[in-house]
N, C-alpha and C positions, 0 to 999 in steps of 0.2 A: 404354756399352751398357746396363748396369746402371741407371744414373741413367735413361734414357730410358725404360726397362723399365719404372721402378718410376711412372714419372710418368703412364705411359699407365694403367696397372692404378690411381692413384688418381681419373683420370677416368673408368675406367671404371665402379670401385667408387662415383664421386660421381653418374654418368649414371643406374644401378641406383635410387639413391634417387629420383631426380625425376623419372620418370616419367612420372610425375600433370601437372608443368609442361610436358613435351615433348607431352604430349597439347594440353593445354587450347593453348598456344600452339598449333601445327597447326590445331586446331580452329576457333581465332579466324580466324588468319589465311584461311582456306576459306570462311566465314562472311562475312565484313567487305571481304574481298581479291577470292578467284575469284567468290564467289556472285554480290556485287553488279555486277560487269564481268561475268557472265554474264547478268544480268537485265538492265543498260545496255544491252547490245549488241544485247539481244531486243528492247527498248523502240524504242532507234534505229534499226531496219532496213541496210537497206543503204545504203553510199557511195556520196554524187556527187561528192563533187569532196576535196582538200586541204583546201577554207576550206568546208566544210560543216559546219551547227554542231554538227551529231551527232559528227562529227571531233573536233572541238575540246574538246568535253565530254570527249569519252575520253581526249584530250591530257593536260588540265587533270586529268584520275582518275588517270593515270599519274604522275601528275607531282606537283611538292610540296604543302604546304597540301590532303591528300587526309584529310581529318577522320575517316574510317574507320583509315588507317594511323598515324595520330598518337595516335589513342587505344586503337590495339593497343601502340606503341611506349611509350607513359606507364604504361599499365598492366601492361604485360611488365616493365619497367623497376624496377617496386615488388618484383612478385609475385616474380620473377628473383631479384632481388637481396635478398630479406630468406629465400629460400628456402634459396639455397644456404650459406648460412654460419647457418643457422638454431642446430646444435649447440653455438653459442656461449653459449645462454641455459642452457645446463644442466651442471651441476657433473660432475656423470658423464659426459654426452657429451666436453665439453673434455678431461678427464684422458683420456679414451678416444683421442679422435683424436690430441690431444699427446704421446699416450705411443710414436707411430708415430713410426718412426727416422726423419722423413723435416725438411727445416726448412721452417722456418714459409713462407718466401718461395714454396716449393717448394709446399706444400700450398694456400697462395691463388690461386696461378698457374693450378693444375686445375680448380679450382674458381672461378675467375673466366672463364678459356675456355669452361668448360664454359656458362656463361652465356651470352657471347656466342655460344654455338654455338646454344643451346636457340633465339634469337631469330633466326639469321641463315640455319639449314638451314630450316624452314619459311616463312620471308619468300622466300626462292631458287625455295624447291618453285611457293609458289603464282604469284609473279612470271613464273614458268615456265610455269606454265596460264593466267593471264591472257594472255599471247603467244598462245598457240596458242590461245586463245577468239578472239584480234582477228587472226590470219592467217587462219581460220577464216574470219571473215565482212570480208577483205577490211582492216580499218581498220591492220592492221599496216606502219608507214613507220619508217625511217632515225630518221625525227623523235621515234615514241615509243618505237623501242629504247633512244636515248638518253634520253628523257625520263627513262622507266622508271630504268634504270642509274645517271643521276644522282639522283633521288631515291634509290632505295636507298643510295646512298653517305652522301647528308644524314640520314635516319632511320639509318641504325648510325651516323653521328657520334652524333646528341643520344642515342641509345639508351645511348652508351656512358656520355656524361655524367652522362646523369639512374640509369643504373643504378651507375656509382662512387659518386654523391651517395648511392644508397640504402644501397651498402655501408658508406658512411663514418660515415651515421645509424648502422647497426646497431653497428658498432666503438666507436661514442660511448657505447652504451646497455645494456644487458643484461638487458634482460628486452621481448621480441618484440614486446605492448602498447607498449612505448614506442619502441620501435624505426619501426615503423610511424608513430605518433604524428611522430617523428624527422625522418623521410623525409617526411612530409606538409610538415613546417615549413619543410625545406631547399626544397621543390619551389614553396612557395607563399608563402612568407615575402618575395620582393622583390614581389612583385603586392601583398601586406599592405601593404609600408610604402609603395610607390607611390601606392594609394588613400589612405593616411591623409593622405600630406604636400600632394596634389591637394585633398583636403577643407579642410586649415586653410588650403591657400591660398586655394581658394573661398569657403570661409567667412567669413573673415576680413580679406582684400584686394579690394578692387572692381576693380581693375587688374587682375587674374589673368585671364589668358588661356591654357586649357586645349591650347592643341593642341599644344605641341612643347619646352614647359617641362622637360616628365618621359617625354617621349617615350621616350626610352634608355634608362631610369633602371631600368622592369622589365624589359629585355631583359636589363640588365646582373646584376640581383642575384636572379632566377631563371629556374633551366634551363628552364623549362617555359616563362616568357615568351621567352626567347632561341631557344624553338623555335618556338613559334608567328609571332612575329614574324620570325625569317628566312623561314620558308615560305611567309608570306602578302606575303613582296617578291621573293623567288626565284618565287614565280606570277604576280605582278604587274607587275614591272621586268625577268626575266630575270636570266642572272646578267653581271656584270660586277664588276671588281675590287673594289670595296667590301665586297660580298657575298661573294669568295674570301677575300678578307680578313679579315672575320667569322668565316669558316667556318678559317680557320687559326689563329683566335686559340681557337676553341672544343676544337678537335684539342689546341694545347697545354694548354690548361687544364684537359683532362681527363687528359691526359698527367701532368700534376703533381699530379691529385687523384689516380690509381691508386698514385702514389707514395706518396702522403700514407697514401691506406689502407693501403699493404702496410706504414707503416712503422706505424700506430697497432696493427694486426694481429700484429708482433712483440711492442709496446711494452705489449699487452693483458695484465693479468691474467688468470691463469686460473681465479680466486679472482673476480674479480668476476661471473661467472656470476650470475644472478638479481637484481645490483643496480640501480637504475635508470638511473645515471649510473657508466660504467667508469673514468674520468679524475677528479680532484677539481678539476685546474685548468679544465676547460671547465665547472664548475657554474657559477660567477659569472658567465662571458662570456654563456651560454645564457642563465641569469635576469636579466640586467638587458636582453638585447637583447630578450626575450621580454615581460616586465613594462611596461619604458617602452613602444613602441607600443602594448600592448594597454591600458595606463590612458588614454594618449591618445586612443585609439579612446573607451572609454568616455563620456571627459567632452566628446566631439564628438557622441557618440549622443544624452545627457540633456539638451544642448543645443538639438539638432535636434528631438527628442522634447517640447521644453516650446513649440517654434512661437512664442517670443519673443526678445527680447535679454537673455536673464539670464544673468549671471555666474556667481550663485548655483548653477545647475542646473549648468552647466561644471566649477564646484569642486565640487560633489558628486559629479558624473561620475567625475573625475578622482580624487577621492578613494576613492570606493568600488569602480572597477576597479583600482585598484593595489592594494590592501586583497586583493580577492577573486583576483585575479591572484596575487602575490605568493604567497599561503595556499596557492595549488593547487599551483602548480610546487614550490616546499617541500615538501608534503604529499606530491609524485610523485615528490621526490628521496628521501624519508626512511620513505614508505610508511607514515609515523606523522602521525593530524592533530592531535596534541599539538604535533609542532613546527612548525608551518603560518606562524608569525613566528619563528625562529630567523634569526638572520643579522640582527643588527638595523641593521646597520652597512650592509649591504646593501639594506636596505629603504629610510634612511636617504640613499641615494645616489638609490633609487629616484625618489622623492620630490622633491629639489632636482631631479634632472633635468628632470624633468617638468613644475614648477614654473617652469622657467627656459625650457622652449620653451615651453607655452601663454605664458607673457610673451611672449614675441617677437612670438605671432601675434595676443596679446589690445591689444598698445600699439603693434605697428608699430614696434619699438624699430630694426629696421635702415631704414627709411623704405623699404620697399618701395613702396607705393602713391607716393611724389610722387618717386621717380626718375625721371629721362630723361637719354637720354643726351644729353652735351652736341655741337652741330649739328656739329663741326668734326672730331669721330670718325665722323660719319656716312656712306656713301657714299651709300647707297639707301636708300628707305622704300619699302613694301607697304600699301595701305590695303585695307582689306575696310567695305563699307558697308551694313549689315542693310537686309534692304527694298528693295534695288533691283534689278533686271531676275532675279525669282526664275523667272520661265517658263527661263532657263536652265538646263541640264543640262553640267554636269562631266564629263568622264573622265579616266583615266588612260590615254594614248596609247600607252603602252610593253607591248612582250610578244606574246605569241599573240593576247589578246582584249583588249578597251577596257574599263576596269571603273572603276564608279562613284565619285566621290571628293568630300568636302565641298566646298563652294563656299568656304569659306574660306580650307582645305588648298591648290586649285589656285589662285586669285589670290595668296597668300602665297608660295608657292613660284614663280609666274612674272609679278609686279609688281614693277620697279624703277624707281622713282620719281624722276630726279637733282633736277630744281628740284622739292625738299620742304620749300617755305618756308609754303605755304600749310597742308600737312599738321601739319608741327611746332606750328605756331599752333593748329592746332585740339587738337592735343597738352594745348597749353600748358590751353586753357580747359576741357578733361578735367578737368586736375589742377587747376585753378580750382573744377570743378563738386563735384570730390570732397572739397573742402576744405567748402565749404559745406553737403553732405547727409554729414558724417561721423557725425553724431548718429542717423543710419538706419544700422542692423545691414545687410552686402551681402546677405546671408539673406532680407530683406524687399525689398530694391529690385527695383521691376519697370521691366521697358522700355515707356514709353508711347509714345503716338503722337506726344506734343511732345519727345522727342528724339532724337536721331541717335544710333545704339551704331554704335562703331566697333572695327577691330581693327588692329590695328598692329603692323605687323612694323620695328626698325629692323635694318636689313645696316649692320653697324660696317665701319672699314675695317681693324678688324684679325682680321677671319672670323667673329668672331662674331654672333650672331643674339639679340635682345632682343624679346618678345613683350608686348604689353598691349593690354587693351579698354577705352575708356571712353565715359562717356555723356556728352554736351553738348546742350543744348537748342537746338532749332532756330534760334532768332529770335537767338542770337550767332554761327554755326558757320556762318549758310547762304553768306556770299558767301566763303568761304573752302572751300568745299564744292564749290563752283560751279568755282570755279578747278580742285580736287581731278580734279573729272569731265571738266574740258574740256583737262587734258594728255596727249596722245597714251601716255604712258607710263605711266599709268595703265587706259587703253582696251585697252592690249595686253594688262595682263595681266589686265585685267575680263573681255575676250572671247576665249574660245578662237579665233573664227575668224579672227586675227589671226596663227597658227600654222601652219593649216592650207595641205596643198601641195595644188595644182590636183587634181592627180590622187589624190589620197585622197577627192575628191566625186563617189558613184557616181549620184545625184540631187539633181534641185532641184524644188521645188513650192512655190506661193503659196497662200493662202488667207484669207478671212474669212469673216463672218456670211452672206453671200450668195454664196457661191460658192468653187469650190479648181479650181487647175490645173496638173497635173503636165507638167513641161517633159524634151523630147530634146534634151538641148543637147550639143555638139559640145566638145571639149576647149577650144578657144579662144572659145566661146560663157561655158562657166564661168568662163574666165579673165577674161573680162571682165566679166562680171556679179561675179564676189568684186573685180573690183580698184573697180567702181564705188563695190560698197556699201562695202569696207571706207572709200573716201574720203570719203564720204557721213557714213557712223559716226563714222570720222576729226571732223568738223564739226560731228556733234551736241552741239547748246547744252541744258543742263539745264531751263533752262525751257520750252524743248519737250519736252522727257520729261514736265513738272510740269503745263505747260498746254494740252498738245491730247491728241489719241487719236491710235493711229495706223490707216493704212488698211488694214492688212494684214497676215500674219506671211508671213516666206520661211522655207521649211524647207528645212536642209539633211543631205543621207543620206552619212554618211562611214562605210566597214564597216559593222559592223554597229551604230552606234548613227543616231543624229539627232539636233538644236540648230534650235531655234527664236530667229526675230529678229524685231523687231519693224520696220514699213516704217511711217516717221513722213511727213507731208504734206513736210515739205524734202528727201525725197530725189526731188527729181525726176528725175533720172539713171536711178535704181533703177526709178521708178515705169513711165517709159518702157520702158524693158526690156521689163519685164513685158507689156507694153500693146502692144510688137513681137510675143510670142511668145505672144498670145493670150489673156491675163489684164489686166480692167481694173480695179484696184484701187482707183479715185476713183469712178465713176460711179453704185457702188449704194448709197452709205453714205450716203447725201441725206435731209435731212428730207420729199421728197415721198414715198418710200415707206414712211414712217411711217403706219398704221394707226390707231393710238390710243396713247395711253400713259396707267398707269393709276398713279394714286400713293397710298401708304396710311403714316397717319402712326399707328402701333398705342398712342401714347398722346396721341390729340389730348384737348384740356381743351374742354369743354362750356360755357355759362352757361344754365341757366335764367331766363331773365327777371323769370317772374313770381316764381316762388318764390327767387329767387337766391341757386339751389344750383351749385356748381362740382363736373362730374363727369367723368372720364375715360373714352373711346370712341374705339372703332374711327374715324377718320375715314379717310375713302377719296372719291377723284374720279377719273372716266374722262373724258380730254380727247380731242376726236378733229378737233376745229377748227384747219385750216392755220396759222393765225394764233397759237394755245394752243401748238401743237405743236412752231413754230420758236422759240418764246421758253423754252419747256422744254428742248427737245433740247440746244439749246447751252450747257445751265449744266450738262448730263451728264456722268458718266465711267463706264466699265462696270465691274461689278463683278473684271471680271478682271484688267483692267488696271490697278485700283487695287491689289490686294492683291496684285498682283509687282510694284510702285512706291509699296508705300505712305507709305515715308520720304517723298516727295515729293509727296504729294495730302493735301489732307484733305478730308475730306467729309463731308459730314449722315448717318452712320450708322443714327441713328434710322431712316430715312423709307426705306421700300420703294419702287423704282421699277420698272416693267415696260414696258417699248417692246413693240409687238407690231408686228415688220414684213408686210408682202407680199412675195414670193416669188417672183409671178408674177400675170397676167391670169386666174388662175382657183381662187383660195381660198386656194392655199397663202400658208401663214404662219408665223413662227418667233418667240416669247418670248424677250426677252433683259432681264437682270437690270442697274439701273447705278444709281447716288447720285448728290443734289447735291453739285457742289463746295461747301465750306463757305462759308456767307455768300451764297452765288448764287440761292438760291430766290427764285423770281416771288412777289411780295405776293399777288397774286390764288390763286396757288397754295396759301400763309400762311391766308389767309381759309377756302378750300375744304375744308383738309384739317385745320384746329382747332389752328392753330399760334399760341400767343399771343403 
């Protein structure tokens, strides 16, 4: 009874001092929590339905990845944690509180509840008035009590983690400045080394392919990335055991860091009060983890900063942040900048390290760039192809809402390729190509229009995943390309609507330059219309992507996004459809209701005759003769159509084109912007417009 007595009277004597924290937390959270669900709610009016987006919004606020609650939880987390054990930075506080009969395990324990309390009774209160703000006006469901609930459970996990890490800074430190300082390092330190190891691989490997390399890597080595990136797939995917499983390995890991601090918290001198660093053994580990990335950072900045391929700058980079690194952290352990190089042995180590990774990334010394795995571990390949059918929109299908996701990320993840014989070849002449442009810095290489960038996923068959990009020029790559695009397994995972169920299509509409038609179609009307086109799509040959237009787009309304397709002249299946249900998509696109077309070459070359001077000028012709107009039109591609296929078109960029159509029997007209294909211009056209 005693013991309990005495524990309650030390949190109550530790609740007395903080205050000022139990304020300012309440305060945020009212602020950041109730205020802005009070203004939400006033903005959205009232509910219509469950799947109304006003709903859903509010859903998505209760719920994780709520960027107000995450950076009350981060910032609670510091202030919390460097507050309540603050008396440790002062020689007279310590001997004061230590001199209290009570033991040390006993004294952290008040004062580490207390923490958690300062964060958990204000997140309760205001969680508690946002409810009654959304029963109020109706949007309170089953759906977001739980929503609510479950988040709250996720923010005091990471709360708890990221505020143990602060404790664990301050137990390392003894003096409040760096204590802080401390806490910043542990919170932000894996996002540090994440960016740096992303950059040399970027910098330095043309093969690098950014999306899922180091995906993990800052989840795993800071709390703050392990918070954000759970929250923003617990909103995105929902939860499922992956994600509990995450969520249980973080539970333990903070579990063994409160341990770790109660036991540095006994292990603490009392006498190190006002030193920088309280332990002598974590000097070394701190300074060399600290030193090597940030000289490395250095000599990738002077690098970056000199906008060439020099070495020179690299090694100076490298030299002069280890230098000036090294001095500070020295200077912050000893509080003397007399001894800013003590530790030479130290420094000394700093150096070969450093020395010995820029080697790795300066020589390729593991061969990263001409790896591949060999075919016979292969199970599947994922190809991603820059440049083609960009009128596409991505989502991610899973969860409450559909939310946007790179075009690369969804083909990689749902493209499996089994006959990838034609892919590996094009593999193969990557690392052909990279062998030949090694004397270009990757820093300089640009992607032009004569080559294909690619991305490559290989699915090994023993779970692993191997990622790489590279560039191959078109006129070796193309028929092995061609093969690429015309296997069904490929097309699956290029187009989402090869996924889609019947009944997830709330509409269908067609449209082009002359006209749009929104269709009532019947469940088995869709069904048949997606199973035509997908067969249609199924059949599309590349060189109809490369060399006609097509007549039309189908747009399709799934929830609440939409995905645009393109309707080529061989889907005649498709096209009929359409032309049933009152959309004719052949009949307006004709050269007779061509108007004029007008063409302007803004550096056509002049001759002077007499004087014969060579001068540059506007050249410009308006054709508007049936005979001009069919020999023009046909060597067209619209501008829009080329620039989401441009891997596949090339065309006379120079040269502005403008079609002006009719519309109708009484003036209307529409401007539409297209190029020549390359090499296709009319002579006559050549002559007109000052083409030499």
């Amino acid at each position: 009874m005693t013991s309990k007595s005495s524990f309650l009277k030390l949190q109550k004597e530790d609740i007395k001092r903080r205050i000022w924290s139990i304020s300012l937390s309440m305060l945020a959270f009212f602020l950041l929590y109730t205020l802005v669900c009070a203004m939400r709610v006033s903005n959205y009016g009232k509910i219509s339905g469950s799947n109304d987006w006003n709903y859903r919004q509010l859903v998505n606020f209760m719920g994780p990845n709520n960027e107000y609650l995450m950076m009350i939880t981060i910032v609670a987390s510091v202030v919390i944690g460097l507050s309540g054990f603050f008396y440790l930075h002062s020689r007279r506080k310590v001997d004061l509180f230590h001199s209290i009969p009570v033991r040390r395990e006993r004294m952290f324990a008040a004062v580490y509840i207390n923490g958690l309390l300062i964060y958990l009774v204000p997140y309760l209160i205001n969680m508690l008035l946002c409810m009654v703000i959304l029963s109020i006006n109706n949007y309170m469901t089953v759906e977001v009590f739980v929503t609510a609930l479950f988040t709250f459970g996720v923010n005091v996990i990471y709360y708890c983690l990221m505020y143990t890490v602060t404790i664990i800074a301050l137990m390392l430190t003894g003096n409040i400045v760096v204590s802080f300082l401390g806490s910043m390092v542990f919170f932000i330190y894996g996002l540090f080394v994440t960016w740096l190891i992303e950059t040399y691989f970027t910098s330095f490997f043309r093969s690098y392919y950014e999306f899922a390399v180091f995906d993990k890597l800052y989840a795993t080595l800071s709390p703050i990335g392990s918070y954000v990136k759970t929250s923003s797939l617990l909103r995105d995917g929902g939860v499922n055991l992956n994600q509990l499983f995450s969520i249980l390995i973080v539970v333990a890991l903070t579990l063994a860091l409160i341990a770790f601090a109660v036991f540095l918290y006994k292990k603490r001198p009392s006498e190190s009060a006002g030193n920088a660093m309280v332990f002598e053994i974590s000097k070394p580990i701190i300074k060399l983890a600290l030193v090597i990335p940030i000289s490395l950072a250095g000599g990738i900045m002077f690098m970056s900063i000199s906008n060439n391929d020099s070495k020179g700058w690299l090694i100076f980079g490298l030299i002069f942040s280890l230098l000036i690194s090294y001095g500070i952290v020295e200077t912050i352990y000893n509080f003397d900048i007399r001894k800013a190089f003590s530790g030479k042995y130290y420094l000394l180590a700093s150096a070969l390290t450093v020395a010995v990774i820029a080697s790795i990334f300066q020589f390729d010394l593991f061969k990263y760039d001409s790896y591949i795995p060999k075919k016979k571990n292969i199970e599947t390949m994922s190809v991603v192809i820059y440049g083609l059918d960009n009128q596409i929109t991505y989502y991610n299908y899973y969860g409450n809402t559909n939310r946007y996701i790179s075009p690369q990320e969804y083909q990689l993840n749902n493209m499996k390729i089994k006959d990838f014989d034609s892919a590996y070849s094009i593999v193969e002449m990557g690392i052909e190509y990279l062998d030949e442009s090694k004397d270009i810095p990757p820093w300089l290489t640009e992607w032009n229009e004569k080559e294909y960038r690619y991305i490559v996923r290989y699915n090994l068959k023993n779970g692993k995943e191997v990622h790489k990009q590279y560039v191959v020029p078109i006129d070796v790559s193309y028929d092995h390309l061609q093969e690429v695009f015309e296997d069904l397994d490929f097309k699956k995972g290029h187009y989402p609507i090869y996924n889609w169920e019947v009944s997830s299509i709330q509409m269908v509409s067609s449209y082009n330059d002359f006209g749009e038609k929104s269709f009532s179609l019947s469940l088995e009307d869709k069904s048949k219309l997606l199973g035509i086109f997908k067969e249609e799509l199924s059949a599309l040959k590349m060189e109809e992507v490369s060399k006609t237009q097509p007549v039309a787009k189908l747009q399709f309304q799934t929830r609440d996004i939409s995905e645009t397709y393109y309707v080529y002249p061989s889907y005649t299946r498709t096209i009929n459809f359409l032309k049933e249900h009152g959309f004719d998509a052949v009949s307006v696109s004709e050269k007779d209701n061509i108007e004029k077309i007008v063409i302007q070459n803004p550096n056509a070359l002049y001759k002077d005759d007499k004087d014969k001077v060579e001068s540059l000028q506007i050249g410009e012709k308006e054709y508007t003769s049936p005979e001009s107009i069919g020999e023009i039109y046909s060597s067209l591609v619209s501008d829009e159509y080329y620039h989401n296929n441009r891997i596949l078109i090339d065309v006379e960029s120079s040269i502005n084109v403008t079609v002006t159509f009719k519309l109708d029997d009484y003036g209307n007209h529409i401007n539409k912007w297209y190029y020549f294909r390359k090499g296709e211009i009319p002579d006559f056209v050549k002559k007109d417009i000052g083409i030499q």
